[in-house]
FIRO-906776 format. One line per 2 residues: number of its first residue (from 1); for each residue x, y, z of N, C-alpha, C. Coordinates in pm, 1 decimal. Example, Ala and Ser with C-alpha at 12.3 -4.5 7.8 and 13.67 -1.06 7.14 Angstrom:
2
1	1319.0,-569.0,780.0,1230.0,-450.0,780.0,1320.0,-330.0,780.0 | 1285.0,-225.0,708.0,1367.0,-106.0,714.0,1290.0,3.0,787.0;
//
This chain:
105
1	1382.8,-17748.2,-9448.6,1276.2,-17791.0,-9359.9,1186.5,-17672.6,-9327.3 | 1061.1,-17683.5,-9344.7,939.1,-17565.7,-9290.4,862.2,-17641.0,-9178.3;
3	839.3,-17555.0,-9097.2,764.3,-17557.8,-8980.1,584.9,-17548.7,-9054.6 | 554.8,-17669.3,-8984.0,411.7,-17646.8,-9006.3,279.5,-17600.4,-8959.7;
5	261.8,-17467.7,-9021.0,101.5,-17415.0,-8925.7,6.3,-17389.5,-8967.7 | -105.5,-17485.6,-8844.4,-219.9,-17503.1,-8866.5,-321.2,-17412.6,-8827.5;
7	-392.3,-17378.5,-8913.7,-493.4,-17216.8,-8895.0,-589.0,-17299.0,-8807.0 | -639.1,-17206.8,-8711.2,-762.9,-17217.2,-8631.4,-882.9,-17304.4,-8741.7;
9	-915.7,-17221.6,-8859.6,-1041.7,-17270.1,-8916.0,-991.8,-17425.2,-9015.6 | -846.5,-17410.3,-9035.0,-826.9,-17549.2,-9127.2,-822.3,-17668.2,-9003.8;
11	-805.1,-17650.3,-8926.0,-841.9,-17744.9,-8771.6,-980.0,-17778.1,-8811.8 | -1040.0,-17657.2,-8798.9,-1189.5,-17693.9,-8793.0,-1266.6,-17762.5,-8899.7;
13	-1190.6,-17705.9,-9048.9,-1259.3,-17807.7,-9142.7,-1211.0,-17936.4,-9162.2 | -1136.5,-17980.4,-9072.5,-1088.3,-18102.6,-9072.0,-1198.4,-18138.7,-9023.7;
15	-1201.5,-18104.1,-8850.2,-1284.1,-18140.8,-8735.3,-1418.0,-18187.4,-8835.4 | -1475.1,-18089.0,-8945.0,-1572.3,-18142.0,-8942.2,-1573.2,-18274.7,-9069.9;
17	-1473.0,-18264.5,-9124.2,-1492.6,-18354.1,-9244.7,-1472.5,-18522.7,-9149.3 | -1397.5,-18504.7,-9099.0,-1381.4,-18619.4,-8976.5,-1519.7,-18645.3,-8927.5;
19	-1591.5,-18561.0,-8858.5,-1685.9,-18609.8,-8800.7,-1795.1,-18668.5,-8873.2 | -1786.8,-18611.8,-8978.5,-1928.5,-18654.6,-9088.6,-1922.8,-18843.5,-9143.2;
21	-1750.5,-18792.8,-9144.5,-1730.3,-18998.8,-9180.4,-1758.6,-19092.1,-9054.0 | -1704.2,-18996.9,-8952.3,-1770.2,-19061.8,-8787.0,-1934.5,-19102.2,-8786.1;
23	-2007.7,-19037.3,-8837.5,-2118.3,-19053.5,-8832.9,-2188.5,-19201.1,-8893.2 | -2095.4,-19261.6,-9013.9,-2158.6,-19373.0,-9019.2,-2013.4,-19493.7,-8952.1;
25	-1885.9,-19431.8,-8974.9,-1815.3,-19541.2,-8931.3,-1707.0,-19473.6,-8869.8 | -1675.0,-19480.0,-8745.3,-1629.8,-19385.8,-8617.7,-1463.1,-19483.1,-8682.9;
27	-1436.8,-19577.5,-8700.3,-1307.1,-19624.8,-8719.7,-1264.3,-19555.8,-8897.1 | -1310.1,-19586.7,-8955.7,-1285.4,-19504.4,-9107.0,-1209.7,-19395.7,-9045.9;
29	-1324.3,-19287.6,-8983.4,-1270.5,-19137.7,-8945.8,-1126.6,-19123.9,-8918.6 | -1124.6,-19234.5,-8811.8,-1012.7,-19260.8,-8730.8,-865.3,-19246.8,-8819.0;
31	-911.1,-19412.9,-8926.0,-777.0,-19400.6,-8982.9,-793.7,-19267.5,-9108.3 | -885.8,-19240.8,-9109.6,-837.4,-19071.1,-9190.2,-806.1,-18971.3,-9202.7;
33	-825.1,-18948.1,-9008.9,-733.7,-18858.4,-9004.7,-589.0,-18848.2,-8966.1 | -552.7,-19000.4,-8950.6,-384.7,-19071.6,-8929.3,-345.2,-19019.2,-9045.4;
35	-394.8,-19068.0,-9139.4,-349.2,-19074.2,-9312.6,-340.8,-18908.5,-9328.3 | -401.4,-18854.3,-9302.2,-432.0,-18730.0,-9309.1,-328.3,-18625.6,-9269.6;
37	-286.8,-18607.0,-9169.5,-212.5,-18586.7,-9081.3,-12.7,-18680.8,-9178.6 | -33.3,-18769.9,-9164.4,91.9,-18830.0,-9260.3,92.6,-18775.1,-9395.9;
39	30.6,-18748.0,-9412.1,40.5,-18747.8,-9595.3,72.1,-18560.5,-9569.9 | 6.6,-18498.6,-9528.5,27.6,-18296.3,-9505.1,167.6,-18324.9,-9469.8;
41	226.7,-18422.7,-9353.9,353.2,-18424.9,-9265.7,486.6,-18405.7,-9400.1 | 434.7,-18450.7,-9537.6,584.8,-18436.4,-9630.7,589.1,-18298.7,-9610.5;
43	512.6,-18186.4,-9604.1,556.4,-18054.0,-9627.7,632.7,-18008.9,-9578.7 | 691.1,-18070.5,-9460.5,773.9,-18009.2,-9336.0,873.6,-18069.5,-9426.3;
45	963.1,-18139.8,-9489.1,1116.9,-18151.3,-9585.5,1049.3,-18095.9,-9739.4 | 937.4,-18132.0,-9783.2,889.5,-18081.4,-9923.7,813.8,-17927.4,-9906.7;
47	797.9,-17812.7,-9922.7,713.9,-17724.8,-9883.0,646.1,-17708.7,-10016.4 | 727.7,-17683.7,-10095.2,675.8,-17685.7,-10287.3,637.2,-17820.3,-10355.6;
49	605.7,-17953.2,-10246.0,574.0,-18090.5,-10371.9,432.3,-18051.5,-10376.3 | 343.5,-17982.5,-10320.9,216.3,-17933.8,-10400.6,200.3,-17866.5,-10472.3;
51	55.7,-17906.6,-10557.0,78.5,-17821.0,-10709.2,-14.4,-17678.3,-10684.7 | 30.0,-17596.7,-10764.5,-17.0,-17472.9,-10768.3,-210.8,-17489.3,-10789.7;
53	-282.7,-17363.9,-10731.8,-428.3,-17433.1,-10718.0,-473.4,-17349.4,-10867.5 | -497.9,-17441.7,-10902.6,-557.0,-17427.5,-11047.3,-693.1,-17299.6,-11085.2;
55	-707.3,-17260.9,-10964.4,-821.1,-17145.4,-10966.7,-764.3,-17022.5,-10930.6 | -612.1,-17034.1,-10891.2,-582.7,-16906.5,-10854.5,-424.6,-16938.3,-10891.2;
57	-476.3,-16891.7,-11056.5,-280.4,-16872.7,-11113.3,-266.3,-16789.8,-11078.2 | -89.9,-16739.4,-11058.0,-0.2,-16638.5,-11093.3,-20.4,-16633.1,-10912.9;
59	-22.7,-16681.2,-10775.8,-27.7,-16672.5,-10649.5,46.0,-16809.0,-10614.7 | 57.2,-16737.3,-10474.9,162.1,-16839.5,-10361.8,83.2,-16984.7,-10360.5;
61	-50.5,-16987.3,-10354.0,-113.6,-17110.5,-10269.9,-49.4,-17218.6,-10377.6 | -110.4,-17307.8,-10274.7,-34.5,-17449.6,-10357.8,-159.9,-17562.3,-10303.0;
63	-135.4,-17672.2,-10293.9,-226.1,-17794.5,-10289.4,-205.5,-17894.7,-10309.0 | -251.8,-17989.3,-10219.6,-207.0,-18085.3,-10177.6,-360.3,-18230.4,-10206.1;
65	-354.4,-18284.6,-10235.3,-466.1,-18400.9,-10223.8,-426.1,-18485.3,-10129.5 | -556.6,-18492.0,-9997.4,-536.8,-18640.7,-9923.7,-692.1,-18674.7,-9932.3;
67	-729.1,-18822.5,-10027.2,-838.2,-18799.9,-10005.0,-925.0,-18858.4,-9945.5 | -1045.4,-18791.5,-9953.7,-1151.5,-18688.7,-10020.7,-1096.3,-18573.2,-10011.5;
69	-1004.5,-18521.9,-10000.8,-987.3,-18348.8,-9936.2,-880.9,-18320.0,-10035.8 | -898.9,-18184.6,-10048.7,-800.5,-18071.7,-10105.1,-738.3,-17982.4,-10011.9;
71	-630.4,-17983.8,-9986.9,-532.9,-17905.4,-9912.2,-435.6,-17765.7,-9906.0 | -503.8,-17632.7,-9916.9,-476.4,-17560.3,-9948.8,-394.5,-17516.5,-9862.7;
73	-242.7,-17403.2,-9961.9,-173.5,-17369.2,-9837.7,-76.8,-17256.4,-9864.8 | 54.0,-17221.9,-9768.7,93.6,-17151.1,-9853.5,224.4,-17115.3,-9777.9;
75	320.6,-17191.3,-9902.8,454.9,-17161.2,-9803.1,506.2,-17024.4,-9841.5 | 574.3,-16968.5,-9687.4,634.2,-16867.1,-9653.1,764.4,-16866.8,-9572.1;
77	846.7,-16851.2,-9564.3,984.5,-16780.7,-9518.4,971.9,-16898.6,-9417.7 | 1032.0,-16996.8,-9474.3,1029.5,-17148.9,-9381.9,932.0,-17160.4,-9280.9;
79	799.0,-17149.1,-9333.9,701.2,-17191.0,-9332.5,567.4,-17260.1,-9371.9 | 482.9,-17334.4,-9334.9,358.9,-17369.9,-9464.3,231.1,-17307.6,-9363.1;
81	162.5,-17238.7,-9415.4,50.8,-17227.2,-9355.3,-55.8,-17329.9,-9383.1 | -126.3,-17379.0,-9342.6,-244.9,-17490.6,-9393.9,-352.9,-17388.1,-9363.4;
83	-410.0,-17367.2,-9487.6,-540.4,-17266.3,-9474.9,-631.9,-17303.9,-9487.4 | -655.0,-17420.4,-9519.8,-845.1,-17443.5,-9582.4,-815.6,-17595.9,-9601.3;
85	-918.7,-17693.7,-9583.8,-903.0,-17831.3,-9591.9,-1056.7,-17862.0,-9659.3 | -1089.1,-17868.3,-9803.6,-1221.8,-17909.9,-9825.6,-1256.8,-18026.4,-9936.6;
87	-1323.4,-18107.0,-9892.2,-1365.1,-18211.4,-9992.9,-1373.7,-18186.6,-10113.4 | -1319.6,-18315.5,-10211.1,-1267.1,-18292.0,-10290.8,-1397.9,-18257.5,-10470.8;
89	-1538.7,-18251.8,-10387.2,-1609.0,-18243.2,-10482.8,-1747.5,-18161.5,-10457.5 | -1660.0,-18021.6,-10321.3,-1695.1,-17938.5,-10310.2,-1643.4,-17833.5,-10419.0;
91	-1750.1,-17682.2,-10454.6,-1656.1,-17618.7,-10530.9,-1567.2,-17522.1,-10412.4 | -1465.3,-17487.4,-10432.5,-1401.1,-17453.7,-10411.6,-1411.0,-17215.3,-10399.7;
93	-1415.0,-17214.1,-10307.1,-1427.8,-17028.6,-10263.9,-1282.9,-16953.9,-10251.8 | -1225.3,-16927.4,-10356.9,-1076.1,-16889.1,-10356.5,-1113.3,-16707.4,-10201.2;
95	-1236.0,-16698.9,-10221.9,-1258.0,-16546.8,-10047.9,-1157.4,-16634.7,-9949.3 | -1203.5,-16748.6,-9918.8,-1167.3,-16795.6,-9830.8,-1011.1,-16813.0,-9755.8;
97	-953.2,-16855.0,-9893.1,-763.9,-16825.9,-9863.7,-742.2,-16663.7,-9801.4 | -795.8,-16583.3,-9881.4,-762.8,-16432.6,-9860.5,-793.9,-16399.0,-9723.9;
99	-965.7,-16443.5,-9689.3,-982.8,-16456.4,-9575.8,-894.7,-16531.1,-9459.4 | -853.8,-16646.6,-9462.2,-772.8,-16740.3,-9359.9,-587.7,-16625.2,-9330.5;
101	-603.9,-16571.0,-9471.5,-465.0,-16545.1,-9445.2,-444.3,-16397.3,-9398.9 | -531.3,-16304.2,-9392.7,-543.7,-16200.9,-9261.2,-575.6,-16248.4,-9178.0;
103	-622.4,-16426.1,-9104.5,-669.6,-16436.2,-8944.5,-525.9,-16499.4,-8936.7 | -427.2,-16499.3,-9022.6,-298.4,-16518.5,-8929.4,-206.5,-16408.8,-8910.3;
105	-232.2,-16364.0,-9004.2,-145.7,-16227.8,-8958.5,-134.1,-16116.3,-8858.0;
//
């Protein structure tokens, strides 16, 4: 079992991917971020059922799809960090992991 933690900014790119679906249908949002929230929740008994992120072989991160979103993360010493949460047909800024993972340390 890993304990699950949520970075300040992967909060926030939730916050905003949520709000943008709020904008035309406030119930959608709703149940997406239930689903959302359930579907990340296997990591706490699974920490490794995500697949390695295809832009950054031979590293820890891993990934998760709930969608629209890509779920970047990165288990550690019975832990998962959730670092980055971005739609799934955004490109993707591997700065950003490197970045998220000195604002937890």
């Amino acid at each position: 079992m890993a304990e699950i933690v949520w970075t300040e900014p992967s909060l926030h790119d939730l916050e905003e991917i949520s709000d943008y679906i709020a904008f035309d249908n406030p119930e959608a949002a709703s149940r997406f971020v239930d689903n959302f929230f359930s579907s990340v929740s296997r990591l706490f008994a699974h920490p490794l059922s995500g697949k390695p992120v295809r832009e950054l072989p031979d590293t820890p991160y891993r990934e998760i799809v709930v969608v629209p979103c890509r779920v970047f993360y990165r288990p550690e010493k019975g832990r998962v960090y959730i670092l980055h949460v971005i739609r799934g047909e955004r490109l993707f800024n591997s700065f950003l992991l490197d970045e998220r993972k000195r604002q937890k340390e």
